[in-house]
C-alpha positions as CSV (number, residue, x, y, z in Angstrom):
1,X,-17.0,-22.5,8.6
2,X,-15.1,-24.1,11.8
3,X,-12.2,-21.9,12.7
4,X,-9.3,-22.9,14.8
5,X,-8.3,-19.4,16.3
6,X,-9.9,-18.8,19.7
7,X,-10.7,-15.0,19.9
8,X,-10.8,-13.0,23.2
9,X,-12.9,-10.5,24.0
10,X,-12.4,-7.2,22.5
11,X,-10.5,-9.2,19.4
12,X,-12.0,-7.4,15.8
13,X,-13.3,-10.6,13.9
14,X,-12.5,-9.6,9.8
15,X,-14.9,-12.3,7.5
16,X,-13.9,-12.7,4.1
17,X,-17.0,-11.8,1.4
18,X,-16.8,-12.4,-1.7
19,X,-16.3,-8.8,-2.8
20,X,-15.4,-7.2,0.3
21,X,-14.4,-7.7,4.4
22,X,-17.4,-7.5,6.7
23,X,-15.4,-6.7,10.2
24,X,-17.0,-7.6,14.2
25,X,-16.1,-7.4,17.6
26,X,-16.1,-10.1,19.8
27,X,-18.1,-9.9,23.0
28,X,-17.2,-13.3,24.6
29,X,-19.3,-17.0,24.5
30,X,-19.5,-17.2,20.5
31,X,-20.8,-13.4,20.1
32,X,-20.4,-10.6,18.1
33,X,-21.2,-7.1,17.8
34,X,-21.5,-5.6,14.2
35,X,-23.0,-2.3,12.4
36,X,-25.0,-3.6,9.4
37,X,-28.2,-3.2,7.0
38,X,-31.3,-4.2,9.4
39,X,-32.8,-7.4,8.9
40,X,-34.7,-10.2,11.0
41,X,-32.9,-12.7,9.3
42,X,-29.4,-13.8,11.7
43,X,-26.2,-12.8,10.0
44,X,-28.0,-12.4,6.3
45,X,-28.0,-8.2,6.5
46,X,-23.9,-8.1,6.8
47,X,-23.9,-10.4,3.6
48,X,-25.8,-8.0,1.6
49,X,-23.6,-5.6,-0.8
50,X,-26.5,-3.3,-1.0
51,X,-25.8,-1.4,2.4
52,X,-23.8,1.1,-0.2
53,X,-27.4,2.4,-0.6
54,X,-28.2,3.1,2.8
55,X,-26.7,6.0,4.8
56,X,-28.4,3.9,8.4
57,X,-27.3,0.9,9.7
58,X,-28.3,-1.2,13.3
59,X,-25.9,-2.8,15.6
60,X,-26.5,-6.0,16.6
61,X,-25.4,-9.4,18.7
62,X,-25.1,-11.8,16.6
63,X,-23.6,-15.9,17.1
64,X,-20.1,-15.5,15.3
65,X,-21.0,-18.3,13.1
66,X,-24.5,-17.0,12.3
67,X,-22.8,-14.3,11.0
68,X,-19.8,-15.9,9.2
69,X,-21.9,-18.5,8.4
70,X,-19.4,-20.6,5.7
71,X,-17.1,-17.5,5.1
72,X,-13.5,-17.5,5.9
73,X,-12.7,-15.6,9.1
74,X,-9.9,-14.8,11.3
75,X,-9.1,-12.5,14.0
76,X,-7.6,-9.3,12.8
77,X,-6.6,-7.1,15.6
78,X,-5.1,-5.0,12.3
79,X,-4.2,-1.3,14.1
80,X,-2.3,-2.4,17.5
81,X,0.7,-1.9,16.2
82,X,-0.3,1.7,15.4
83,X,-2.7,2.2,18.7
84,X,-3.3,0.8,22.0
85,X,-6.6,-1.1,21.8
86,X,-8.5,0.3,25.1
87,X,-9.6,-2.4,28.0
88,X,-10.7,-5.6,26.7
89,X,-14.0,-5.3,29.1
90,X,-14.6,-1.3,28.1
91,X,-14.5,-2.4,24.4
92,X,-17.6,-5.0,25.3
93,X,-19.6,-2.6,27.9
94,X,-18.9,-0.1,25.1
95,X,-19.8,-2.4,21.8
96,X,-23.0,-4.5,24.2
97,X,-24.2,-0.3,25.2
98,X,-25.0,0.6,21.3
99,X,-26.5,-2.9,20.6
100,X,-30.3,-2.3,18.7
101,X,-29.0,1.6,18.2
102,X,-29.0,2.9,14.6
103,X,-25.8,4.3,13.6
104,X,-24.6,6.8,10.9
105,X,-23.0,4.2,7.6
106,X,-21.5,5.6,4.9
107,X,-19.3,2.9,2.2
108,X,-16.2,5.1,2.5
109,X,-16.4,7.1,5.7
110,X,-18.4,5.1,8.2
111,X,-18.2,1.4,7.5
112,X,-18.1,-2.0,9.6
113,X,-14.7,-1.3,10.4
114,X,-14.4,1.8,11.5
115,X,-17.3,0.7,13.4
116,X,-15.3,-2.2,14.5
117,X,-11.7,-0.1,14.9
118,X,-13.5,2.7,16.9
119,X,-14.7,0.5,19.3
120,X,-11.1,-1.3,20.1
121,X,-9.0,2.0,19.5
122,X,-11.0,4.9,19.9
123,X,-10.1,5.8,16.3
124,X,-12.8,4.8,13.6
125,X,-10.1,3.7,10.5
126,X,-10.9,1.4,7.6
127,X,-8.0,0.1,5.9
128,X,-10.6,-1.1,2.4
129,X,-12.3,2.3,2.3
130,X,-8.9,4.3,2.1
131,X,-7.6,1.6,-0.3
132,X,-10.9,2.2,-2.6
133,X,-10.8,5.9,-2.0
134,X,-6.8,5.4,-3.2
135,X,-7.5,3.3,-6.3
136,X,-10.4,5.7,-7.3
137,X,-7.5,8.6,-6.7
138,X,-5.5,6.5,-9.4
139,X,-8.0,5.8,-11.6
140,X,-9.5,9.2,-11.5
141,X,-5.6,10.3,-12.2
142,X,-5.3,8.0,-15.4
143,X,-9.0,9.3,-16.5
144,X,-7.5,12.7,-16.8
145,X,-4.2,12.0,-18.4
146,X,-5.6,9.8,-20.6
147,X,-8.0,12.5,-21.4
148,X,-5.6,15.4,-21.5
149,X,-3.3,12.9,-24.3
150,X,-6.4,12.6,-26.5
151,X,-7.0,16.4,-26.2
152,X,-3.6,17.0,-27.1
153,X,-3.4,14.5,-30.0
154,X,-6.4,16.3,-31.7
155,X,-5.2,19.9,-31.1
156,X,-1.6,18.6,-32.9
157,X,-3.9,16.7,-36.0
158,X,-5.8,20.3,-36.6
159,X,-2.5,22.2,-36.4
160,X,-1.0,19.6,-38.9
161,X,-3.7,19.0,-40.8
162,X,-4.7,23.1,-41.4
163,X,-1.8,24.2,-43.0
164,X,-3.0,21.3,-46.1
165,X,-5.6,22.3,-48.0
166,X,-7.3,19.9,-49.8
167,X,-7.5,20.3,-53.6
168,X,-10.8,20.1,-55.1
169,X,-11.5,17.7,-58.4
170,X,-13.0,19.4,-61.3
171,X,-15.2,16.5,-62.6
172,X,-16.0,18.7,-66.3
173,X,-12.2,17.9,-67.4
174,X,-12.2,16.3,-70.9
């Protein structure tokens, strides 16, 4: 997908998937550099929701657009308000250094964008891990008090309920 914004070097790249944000650094003359699932096929490994099953992942060079291919994409420089982002040119010697290396990947703890955040900060954060890990704190949180109200609402029908004995019908009355 054609994108008006003009990133510079060093910019973090977020593309829009359909279930989640695939995140990129941007090297300079239409590149990227991104941690994803290995695969010969250009750009199709960082479209792939499957890398939640695999605890490796390659860096790689990719064409921006190869990798966006007709995804939504913007630049998303997400943490400088928070942290200086280090020296455009150390963030592309750095990103170009680990190209073809095979990285530690973990859904929740080392993703694309801490990959990505690391990289332009020196602090790998992912702002859709800590939401997930946040909504599965809530969830997990209405689980157990959903549970614990259920618990509770059978102990209070056996306290009720024992103090009744039921009365048993003689069927032999004439």
């Amino acid at each position: 997908m054609a994108n008006a914004q003009k990133p510079q070097k060093g910019d973090l790249i977020e593309i829009f998937r359909s279930m989640y944000q695939h995140w990129a650094v941007y090297v300079g003359h239409g590149y990227v550099v991104h941690v994803t699932e290995n695969s010969d096929f250009p750009g199709a490994s960082s479209f792939s929701v499957g890398s939640v099953l695999t605890d490796r992942a390659v860096v790689k060079k990719e064409k921006l657009k190869d990798v966006a291919r007709n995804d939504k994409w913007q630049i998303n420089n997400i943490l400088d308000e928070k942290y200086q982002p280090l020296p455009a040119d150390k963030i592309v010697m750095k990103a170009c250094s680990l190209v073809g290396t095979v990285q530690p990947y973990s859904v929740l703890g080392r993703n694309c964008e801490h990959f990505a955040t690391d990289l332009r900060y020196g602090k790998p954060e992912s702002r859709q891990a800590q939401d997930a890990v946040d909504t599965a704190k809530v969830a997990a949180v209405g689980v157990g008090v959903l549970a614990a109200v259920g618990v509770g609402a059978l102990l209070v029908n056996a306290l009720l309920s024992g103090g009744r004995k039921k009365k048993k019908k003689n069927s032999n009355n004439y």
